[in-house]
C-alpha positions in Angstrom: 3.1 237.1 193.3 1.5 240.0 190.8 -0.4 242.2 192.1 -2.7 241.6 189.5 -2.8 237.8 190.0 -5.5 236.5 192.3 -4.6 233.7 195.0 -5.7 230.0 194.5 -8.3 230.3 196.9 -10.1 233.6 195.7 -10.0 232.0 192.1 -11.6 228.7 193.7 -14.1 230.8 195.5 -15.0 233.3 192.2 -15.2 229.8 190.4 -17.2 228.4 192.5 -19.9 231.5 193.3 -20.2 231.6 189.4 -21.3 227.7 189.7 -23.7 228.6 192.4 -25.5 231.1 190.4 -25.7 228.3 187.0 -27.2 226.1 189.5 -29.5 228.3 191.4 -30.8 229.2 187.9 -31.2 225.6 187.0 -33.0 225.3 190.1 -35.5 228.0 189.4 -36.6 226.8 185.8 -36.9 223.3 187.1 -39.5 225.4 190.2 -41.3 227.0 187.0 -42.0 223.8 185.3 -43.0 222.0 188.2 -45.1 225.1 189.0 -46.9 224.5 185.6 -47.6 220.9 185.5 -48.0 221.5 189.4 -47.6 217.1 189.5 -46.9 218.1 193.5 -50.7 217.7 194.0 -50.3 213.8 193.3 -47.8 213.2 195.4 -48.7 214.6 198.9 -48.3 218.0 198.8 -51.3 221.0 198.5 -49.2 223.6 197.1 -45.9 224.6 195.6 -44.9 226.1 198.9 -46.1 222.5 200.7 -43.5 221.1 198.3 -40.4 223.4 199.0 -41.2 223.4 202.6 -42.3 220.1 203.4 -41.2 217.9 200.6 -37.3 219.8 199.5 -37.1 220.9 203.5 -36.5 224.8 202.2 -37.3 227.0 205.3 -40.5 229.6 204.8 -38.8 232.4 203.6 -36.0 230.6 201.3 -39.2 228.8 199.3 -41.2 231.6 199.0 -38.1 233.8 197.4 -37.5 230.8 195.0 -41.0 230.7 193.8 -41.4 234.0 193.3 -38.2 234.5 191.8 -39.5 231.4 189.3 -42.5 233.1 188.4 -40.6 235.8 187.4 -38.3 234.3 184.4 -41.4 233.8 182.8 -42.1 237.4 182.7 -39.3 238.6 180.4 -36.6 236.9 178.7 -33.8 239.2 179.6 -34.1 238.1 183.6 -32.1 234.6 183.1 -29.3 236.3 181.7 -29.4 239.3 184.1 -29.3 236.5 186.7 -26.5 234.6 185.0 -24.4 238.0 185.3 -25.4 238.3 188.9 -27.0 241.8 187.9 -30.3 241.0 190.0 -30.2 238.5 192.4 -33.3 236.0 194.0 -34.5 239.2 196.6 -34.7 241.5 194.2 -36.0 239.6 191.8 -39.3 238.1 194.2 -39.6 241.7 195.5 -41.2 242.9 191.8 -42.9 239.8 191.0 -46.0 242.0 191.3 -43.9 245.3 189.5 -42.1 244.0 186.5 -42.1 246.9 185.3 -39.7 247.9 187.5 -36.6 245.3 186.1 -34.7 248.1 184.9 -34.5 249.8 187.7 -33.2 247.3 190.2 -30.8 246.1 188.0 -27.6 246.2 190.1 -29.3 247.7 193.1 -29.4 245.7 196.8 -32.4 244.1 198.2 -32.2 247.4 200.6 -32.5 249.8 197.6 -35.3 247.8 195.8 -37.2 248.0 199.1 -36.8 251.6 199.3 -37.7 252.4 196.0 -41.0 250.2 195.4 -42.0 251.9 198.6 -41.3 254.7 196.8 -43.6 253.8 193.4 -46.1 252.8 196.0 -46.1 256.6 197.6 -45.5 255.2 201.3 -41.7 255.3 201.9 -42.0 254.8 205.4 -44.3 251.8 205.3 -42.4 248.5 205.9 -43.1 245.1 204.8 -45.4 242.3 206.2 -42.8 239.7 207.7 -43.1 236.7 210.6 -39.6 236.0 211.8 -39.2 232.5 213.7 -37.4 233.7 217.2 -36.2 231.4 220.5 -37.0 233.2 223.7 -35.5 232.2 227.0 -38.2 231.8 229.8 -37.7 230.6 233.1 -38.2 226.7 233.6 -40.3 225.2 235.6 -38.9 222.7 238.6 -38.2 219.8 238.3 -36.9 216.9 239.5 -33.6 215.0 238.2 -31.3 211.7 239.3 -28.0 212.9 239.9 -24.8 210.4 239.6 -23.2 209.9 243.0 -19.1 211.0 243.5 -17.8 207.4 241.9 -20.0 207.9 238.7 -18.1 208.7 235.7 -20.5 211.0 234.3 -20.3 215.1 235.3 -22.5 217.4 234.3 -21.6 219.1 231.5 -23.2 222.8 229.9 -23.4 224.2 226.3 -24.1 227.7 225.4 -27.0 227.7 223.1 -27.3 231.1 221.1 -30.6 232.2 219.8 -30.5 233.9 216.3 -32.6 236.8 215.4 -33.5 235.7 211.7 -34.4 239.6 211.1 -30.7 240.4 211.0 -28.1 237.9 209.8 -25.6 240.0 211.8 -27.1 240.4 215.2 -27.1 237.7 217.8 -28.2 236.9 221.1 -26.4 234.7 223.3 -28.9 232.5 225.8 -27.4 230.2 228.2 -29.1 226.9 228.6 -27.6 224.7 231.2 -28.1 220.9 230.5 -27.4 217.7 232.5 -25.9 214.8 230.7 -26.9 211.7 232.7 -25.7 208.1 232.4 -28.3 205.6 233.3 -26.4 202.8 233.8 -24.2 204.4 236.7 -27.5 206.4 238.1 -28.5 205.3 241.3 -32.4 206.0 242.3 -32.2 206.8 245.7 -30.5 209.5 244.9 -32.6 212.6 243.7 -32.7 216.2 243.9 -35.0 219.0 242.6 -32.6 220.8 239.9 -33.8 224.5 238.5 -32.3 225.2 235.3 -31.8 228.4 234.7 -33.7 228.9 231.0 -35.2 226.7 228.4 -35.9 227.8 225.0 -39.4 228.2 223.6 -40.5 229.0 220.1 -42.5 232.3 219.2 -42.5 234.5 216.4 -41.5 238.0 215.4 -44.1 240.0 213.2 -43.8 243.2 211.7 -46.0 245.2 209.8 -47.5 248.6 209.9 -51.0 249.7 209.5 -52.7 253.4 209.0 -54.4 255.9 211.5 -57.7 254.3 211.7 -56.3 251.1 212.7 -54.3 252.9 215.7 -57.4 254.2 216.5 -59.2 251.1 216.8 -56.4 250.1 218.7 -56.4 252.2 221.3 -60.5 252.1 221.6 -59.9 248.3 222.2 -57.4 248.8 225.0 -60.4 250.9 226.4 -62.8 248.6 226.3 -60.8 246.1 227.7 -59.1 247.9 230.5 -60.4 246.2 233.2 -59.7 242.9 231.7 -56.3 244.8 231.4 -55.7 247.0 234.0 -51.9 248.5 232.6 -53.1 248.3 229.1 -53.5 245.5 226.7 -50.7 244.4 224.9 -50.7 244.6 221.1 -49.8 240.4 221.3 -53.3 240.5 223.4 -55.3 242.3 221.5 -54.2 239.9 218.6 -54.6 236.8 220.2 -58.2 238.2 221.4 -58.7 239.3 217.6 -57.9 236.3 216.4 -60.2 233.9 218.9 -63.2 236.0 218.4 -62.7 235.7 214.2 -62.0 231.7 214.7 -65.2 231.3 216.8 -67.5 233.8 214.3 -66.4 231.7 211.6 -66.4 228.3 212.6 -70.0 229.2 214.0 -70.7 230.5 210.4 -69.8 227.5 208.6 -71.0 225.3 211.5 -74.7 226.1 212.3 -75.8 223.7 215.1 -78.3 221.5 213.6 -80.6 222.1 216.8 -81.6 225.2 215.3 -82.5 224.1 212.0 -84.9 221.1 213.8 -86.4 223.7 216.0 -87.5 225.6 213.2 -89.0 222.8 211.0 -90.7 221.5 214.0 -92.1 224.8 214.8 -93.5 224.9 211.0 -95.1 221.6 211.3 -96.9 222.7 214.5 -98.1 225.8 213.6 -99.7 224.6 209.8 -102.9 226.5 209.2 -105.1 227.2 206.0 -103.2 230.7 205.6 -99.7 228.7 205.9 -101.0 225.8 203.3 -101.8 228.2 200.8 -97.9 229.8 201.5 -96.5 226.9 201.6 -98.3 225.4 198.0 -96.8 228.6 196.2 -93.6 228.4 197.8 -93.5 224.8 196.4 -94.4 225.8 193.3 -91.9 228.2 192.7 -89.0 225.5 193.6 -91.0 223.3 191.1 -90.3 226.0 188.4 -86.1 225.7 189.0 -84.0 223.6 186.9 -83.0 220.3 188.4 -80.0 217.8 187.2 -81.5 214.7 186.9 -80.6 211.0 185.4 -82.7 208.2 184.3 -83.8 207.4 188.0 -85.3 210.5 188.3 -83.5 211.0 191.9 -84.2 213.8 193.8 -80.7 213.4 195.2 -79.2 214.2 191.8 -79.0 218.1 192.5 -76.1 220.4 192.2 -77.7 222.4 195.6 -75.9 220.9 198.6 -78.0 221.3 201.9 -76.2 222.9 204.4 -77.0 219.6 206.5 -75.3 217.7 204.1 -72.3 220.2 204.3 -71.7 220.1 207.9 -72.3 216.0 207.9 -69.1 216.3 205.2 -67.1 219.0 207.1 -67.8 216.8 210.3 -66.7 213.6 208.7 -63.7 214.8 206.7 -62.7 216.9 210.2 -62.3 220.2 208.1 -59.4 218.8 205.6 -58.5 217.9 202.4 -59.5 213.7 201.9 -57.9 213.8 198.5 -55.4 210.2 198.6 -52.2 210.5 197.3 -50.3 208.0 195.1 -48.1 207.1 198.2 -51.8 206.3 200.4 -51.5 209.3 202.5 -54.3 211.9 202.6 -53.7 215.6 201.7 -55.3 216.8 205.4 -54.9 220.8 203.9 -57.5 223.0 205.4 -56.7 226.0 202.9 -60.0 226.9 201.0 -61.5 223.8 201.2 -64.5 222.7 199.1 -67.2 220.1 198.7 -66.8 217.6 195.6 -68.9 215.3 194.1 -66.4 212.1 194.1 -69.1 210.9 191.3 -69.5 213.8 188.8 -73.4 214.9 188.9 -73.3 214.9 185.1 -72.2 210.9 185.6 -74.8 210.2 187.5 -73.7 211.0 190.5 -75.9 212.2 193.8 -75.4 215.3 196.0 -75.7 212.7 199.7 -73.0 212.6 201.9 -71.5 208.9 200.4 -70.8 210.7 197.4 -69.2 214.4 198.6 -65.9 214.8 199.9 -64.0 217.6 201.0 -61.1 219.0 198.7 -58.3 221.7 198.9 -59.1 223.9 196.0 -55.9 222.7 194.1 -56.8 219.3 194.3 -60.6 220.0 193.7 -59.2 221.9 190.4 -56.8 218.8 189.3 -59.7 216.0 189.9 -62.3 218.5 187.9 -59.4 218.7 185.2 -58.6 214.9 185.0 -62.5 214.1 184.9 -62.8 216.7 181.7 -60.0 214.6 180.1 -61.2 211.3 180.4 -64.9 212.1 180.2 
């Protein structure tokens, strides 16, 4: 054979790669169109990224590559052939969707390299980037108690080696040993049991990484203060998150969820207390409102108002449990709670009244498409 020849397979393989790349590129056009028309909203998904994920099974970080990497061949003309040649590849190229500037420069350069050197750009070499890697962690299982086949069954137990993969590194791996029972029902008998402790079962967490600036360490360390009896060795940083995070979910949801207790109290307490000094208040505080433009429609309604009370609001939120009610073409609802909105499902300037019947609660994408549609049929 010629030195100069390559073997079948390695021509098969080269053959093949260059396929791969054609199709990968098909496949990222065909993510930019269906990004534009964004016809994913009618047929049960919130987002692009719902779509990938949910709809195409991509995993998290495969769909957000690809739609960044889409985004991008709309940006300059010269990327799809650059692609084609397998000059940049789809991690370098959703690294700089918010840098195109920098296409030049990564133009045969790793996914390491282009890390490095929009750090670089950014003046903060060391500062490495925001990522949440899904891990399996073995913990210690809990007893439990498990029929076991008696000597003239023909089942045995049997074991398999399950090894957890640290997504971080495609290259390092860490073997966890999970010891299973295989059972046969129909040759178990039920009088005989015994407790079995398996040595590990796998549970899901997650691996985040990110860095943050003096201040922040700071704050860190003030917070394992103020919590040190709580935490007598020191709160983790996992603790201080989870804490973090609680405290922000509960400020939040109170925001957005006044109790409506309060609000009674305080209109009952300004019924009682009405006096010739609060008439005379209350007349020119009524008067102002007077003086503020109103929708209305040939009813005159005093429903027909583009103010929503924040009664009205949490009757919605309550009702609609926080999610997106939009119905797809399939009958199933949307259920997203990412920035979702109150909607008039009968446009005020149809006639339509700002009361509970009539207000739903939308995902902002689906809010957008339904206030698109109505403009084009109006």
């Amino acid at each position: 054979m010629s030195t100069t020849a390559l073997p079948k397979a390695m021509r098969e393989l080269k053959s093949a790669v260059y396929g791969e790349t054609l199709c990968m590129l098909r496949v990222l056009e065909l993510i930019a169109k269906v990004d534009k028309t964004r016809e994913f909203l009618r047929h049960g998904h919130s987002s692009l990224y719902d779509y990938l994920t949910v709809g195409l099974k991509y995993s998290e970080g495969a769909a957000i590559r690809r739609i960044r990497a889409a985004r991008m061949l709309g940006k300059d003309r010269r990327i799809k052939k650059l692609f084609e040649q397998r000059k940049v590849s789809l991690c370098t190229l959703s690294l700089i969707l918010n840098q195109p500037e920098l296409l030049d420069e990564i133009i045969g350069r790793s996914k390491r390299e282009v890390e490095e050197l929009i750090a670089l750009k950014k003046g903060n070499a060391s500062q490495a980037r925001e990522r949440i890697v899904p891990i399996l962690v073995a913990v210690p299982a809990k007893k439990q108690h498990t029929e076991i086949p008696t000597a003239t069954s023909s089942t045995t137990p049997s074991s398999s080696n399950i090894h957890c993969e640290d997504l971080r590194s495609q290259t390092e791996r860490q073997p966890v040993v999970h010891s299973l029972l295989a059972k046969d029902e129909s040759n178990l008998l039920a009088s005989s049991t015994t407790p079995i402790q398996p040595e590990t079962i796998l549970e899901e967490r997650y691996r985040v990484t990110f860095s943050y600036n003096k201040e922040t360490k700071d704050s860190v360390e003030r917070a394992r203060h103020l919590l040190s009896h709580k935490y007598p060795d020191g709160a983790s940083i996992e603790e201080l998150f989870v804490a973090g995070l609680s405290a922000l979910i509960k400020d939040e949801e109170k925001r957005k969820n006044k109790i409506v207790n309060n609000i009674s109290k305080n209109s009952t307490a300004t019924s009682n207390s009405i006096t010739p000094r609060n008439c005379e208040k209350l007349r020119s505080k009524t008067e102002r409102r007077s003086n503020l433009p109103a929708i209305t429609t040939s009813n005159n309604s005093t429903t027909n108002r583009r103010y929503i009370p924040a009664a009205i609001k949490r009757e919605v939120y309550k009702r609609d449990k926080g999610t997106c009610s939009y119905r797809h073409l399939d009958g199933e609802t949307c259920g997203s709670s990412w920035q979702v909105e109150v909607d008039h499902i009968t446009p005020l300037a149809l006639g339509g009244k700002t009361e509970s019947a009539n207000l739903r609660l939308l995902c902002r994408n689906h809010n957008q498409m339904v206030a698109k549609d109505a403009r084009v049929y109006r």
